[in-house]
N, C-alpha and C positions, 0 to 999 in steps of 0.2 A: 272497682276503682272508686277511690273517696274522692265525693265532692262534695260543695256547698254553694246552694243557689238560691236565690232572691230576686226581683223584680226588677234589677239593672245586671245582673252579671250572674257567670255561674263559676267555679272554680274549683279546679283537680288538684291535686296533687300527683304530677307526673312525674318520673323520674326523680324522686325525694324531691320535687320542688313544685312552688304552686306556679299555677298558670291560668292566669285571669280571662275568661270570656266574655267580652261586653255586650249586652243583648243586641247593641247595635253592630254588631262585628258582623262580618256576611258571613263565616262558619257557622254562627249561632245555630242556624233551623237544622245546618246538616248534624250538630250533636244533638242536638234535641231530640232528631229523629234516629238518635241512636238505645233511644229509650224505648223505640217499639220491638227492638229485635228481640230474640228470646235472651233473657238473662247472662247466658252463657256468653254470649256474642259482644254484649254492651262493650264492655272494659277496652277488645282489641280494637274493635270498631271506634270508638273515640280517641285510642290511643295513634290510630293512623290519622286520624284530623289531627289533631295537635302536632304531632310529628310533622306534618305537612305545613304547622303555622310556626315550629319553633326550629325547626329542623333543615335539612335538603333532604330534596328528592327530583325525581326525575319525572317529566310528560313530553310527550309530544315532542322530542327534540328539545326541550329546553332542559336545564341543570338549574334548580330554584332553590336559593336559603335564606336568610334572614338579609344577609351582606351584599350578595351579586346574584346575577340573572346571567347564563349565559345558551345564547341560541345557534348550535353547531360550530359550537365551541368557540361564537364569536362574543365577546364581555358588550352586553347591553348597558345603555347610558342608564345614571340613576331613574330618571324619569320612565323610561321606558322600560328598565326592571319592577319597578314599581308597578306599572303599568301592567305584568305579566302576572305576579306576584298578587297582585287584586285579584286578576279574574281565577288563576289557581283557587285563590283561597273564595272565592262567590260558587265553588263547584262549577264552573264552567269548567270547556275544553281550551287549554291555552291557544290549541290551534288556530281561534280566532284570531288572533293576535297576526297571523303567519299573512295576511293579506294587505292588513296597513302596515308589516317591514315591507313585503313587495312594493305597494304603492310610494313609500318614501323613497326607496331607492329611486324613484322615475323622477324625482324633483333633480332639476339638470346646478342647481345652485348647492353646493357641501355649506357653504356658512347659511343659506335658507334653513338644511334640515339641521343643523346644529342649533340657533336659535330656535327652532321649535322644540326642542329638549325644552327649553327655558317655557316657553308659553303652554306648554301638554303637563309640565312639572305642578302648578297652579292648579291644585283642590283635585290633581288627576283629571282631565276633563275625560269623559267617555270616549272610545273607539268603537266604529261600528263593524258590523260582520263582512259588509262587504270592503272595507280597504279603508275607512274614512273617521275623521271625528268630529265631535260637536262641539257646539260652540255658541253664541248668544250676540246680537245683534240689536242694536237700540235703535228705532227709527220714529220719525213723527207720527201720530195719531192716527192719521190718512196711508201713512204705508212711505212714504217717500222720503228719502235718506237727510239727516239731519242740514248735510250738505252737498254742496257740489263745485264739480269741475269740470269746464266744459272742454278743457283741455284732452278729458281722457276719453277712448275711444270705445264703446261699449260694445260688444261683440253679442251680447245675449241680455236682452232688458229692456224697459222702456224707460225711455230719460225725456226730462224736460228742458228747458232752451235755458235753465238754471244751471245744469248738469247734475241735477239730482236725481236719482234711479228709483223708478216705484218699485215697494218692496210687496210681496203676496203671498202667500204661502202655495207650496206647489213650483212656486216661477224659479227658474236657475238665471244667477246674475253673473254674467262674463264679462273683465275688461280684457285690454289687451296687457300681456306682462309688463311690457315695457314702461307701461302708462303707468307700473306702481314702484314704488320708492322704494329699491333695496338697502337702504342707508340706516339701520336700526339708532343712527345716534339721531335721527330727525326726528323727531316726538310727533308732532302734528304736521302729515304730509299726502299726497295725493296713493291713491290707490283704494281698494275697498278693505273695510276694517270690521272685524269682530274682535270677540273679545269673551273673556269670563262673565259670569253671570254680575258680579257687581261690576267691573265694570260699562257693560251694556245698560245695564241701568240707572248709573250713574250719567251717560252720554245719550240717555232716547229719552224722546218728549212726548211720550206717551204711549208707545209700545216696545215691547221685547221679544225676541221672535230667535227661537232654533232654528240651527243653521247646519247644515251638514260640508266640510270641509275635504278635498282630496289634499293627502300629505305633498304632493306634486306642486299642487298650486298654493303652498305656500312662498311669501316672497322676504316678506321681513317679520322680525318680532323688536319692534322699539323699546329701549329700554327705561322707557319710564311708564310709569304707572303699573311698577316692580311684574313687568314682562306679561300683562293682564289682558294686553291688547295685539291682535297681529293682523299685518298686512296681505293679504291674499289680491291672486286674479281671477278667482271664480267661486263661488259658495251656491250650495240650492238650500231652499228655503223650505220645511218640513214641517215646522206648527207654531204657534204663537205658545208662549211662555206662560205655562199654569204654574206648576212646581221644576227646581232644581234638578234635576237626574243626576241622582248620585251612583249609581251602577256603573260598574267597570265597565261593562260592553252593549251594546245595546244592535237591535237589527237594524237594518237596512232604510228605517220608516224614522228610528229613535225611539222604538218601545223598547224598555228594559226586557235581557233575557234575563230568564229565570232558572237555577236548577229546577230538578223534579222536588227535592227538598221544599225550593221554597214556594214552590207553586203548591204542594202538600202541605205545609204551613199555613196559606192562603185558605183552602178548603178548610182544614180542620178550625181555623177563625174563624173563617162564616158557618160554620153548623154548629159551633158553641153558642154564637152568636146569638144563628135562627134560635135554638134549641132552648135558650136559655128566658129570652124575652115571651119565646111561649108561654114558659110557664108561668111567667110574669103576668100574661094576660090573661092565662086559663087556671090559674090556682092563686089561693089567698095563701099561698106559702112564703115563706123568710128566709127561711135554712133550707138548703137540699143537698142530700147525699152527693161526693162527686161522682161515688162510683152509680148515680143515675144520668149523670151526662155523658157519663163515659160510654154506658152498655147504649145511652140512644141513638149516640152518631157512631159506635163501631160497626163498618159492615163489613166487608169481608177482609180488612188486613186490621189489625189492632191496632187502637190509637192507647198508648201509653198515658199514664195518670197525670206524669210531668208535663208531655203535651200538653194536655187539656187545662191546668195549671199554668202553664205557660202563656194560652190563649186568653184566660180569665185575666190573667194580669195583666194586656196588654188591651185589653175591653175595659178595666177598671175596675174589676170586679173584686171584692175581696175575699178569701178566703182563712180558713184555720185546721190546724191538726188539732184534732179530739186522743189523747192521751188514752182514755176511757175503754174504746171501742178501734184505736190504731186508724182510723179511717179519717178521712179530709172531710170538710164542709162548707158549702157552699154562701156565702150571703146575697143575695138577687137582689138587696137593696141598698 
């Protein structure tokens, strides 16, 4: 199969036409790792990824193409095809997906889980494995909610004579439903609120905090601040806000899962890595052969050239074809 690849993208030529892989794409690692198999193998092996990104096909009950998503032959909203459609293509098992439709179904309000089409549609926020998804939360410094209302009645939380709820990670915050404002044309109204990542950071005075949400307890999604914020009656609280989680699915805690691809991508980075700065310290070398990075970290399955090329480029490393000798080389500086 002809390609051509560079340090943002790779590209085939499938089916007489090209088809752009952006390094940032979540197939990325599983074509990459289609360069270890034996020669023979590559071409069909990449040609079922792509097919799988430009195509339909079928998993787990679901029917997936470019257009719709449909789960036992029921047509999923755009939001939530997309939503199946990501983890497909990150190599996961769609099946994760099969837990937060259950759990949506148990929300007793049809306009609650339609308005969360709108708020889940926003940057894809992740689904978790066990039925749930995330979400981001702005609160003051100290942990305790921007505001309050002492009208509302807290089920699970500690609240002060303000009616503002301290927030912690670990703690699960329950009001009672009723106490939250199903009226999506209300903008600013009583009930607990998360939100996308800017908006939580746009609305916390000093911290931002992941939030784990059941599709059930959601109540509204207001339509301002273009569907970025939603109203819920219960949220538990999982970690303080390092980096964005762009992964389609994530476990039960909020660590991204990984294929076997990309968690093999992981390794083969850090033994370029290790392998490379050694010699950095242990030799007055400039240039080095690739095929000596390659033979150090291959141990018992082969790590392809492109691989190892891949890893350099994403360290910053630069490299060059030698015309000369047909072989790659290395610059460690």
């Amino acid at each position: 199969m002809q390609y051509i690849i560079n340090d943002k993208s790779i590209v085939f030529f499938h089916g007489g036409k090209p088809v752009k892989v952006e390094k940032s794409a979540p197939e990325y690692s599983r074509i990459i790792a289609c360069f270890d198999l034996p020669e023979s193998e590559q071409a069909d092996a990449i040609a079922r990824l792509i097919d799988k990104k430009v195509g339909e096909f079928e998993q787990d009950g679901f029917t997936i193409n470019p257009d719709t998503v449909t789960y036992e032959g029921e047509r999923l909203p755009t939001a939530l095809a997309n939503k199946v459609r990501s983890i497909a293509q990150e190599g996961l098992p769609v099946k994760l997906f099969r837990k937060f439709w259950d759990s949506l179904q148990n929300n007793p309000s049809a306009n609650s889980v339609r308005q969360l089409y709108d708020f889940l549609a926003y940057k894809e926020l992740p689904i978790t494995e066990d039925g749930c998804f995330l979400a981001y939360k702005g609160v003051n410094r100290d942990g305790w909610s921007c505001h309050g209302n002492t009208n509302t009645k807290v089920l699970q939380g500690k609240v002060n004579d303000q009616g503002r709820i301290k927030n912690e990670v670990g703690e699960t915050i329950e009001v009672l439903r009723r106490d939250v404002d199903d009226d999506r044309n209300h903008s600013c109204s009583f009930g607990l609120h998360v939100g996308s990542l800017n908006y939580a950071e746009s609305f916390a005075n000093g911290r931002v905090l992941i939030v784990k949400v059941d599709p059930k307890d959601v109540v509204s999604v207001p339509q301002d601040c273009a569907c970025q914020k939603c109203r819920v009656s219960k949220y538990e609280i999982i970690d303080s806000y390092d980096t964005e989680i762009k992964h389609a699915v994530c476990d039960a805690d909020g660590n991204p899962i990984l294929n076997e691809d990309d968690e093999q991508a992981n390794d083969v980075l850090e033994a370029v890595e290790y392998y490379v700065n050694h010699l950095r310290d242990t030799t007055d070398w400039d240039i080095v052969p690739l095929m000596k990075i390659q033979n150090a970290i291959t141990t018992d399955e082969t790590v392809s050239y492109i691989r190892i090329l891949d890893a350099l480029t994403e360290l910053g490393f630069s490299w060059y074809h030698s015309d000369d000798d047909d072989n790659y080389y290395v610059d460690l500086y």
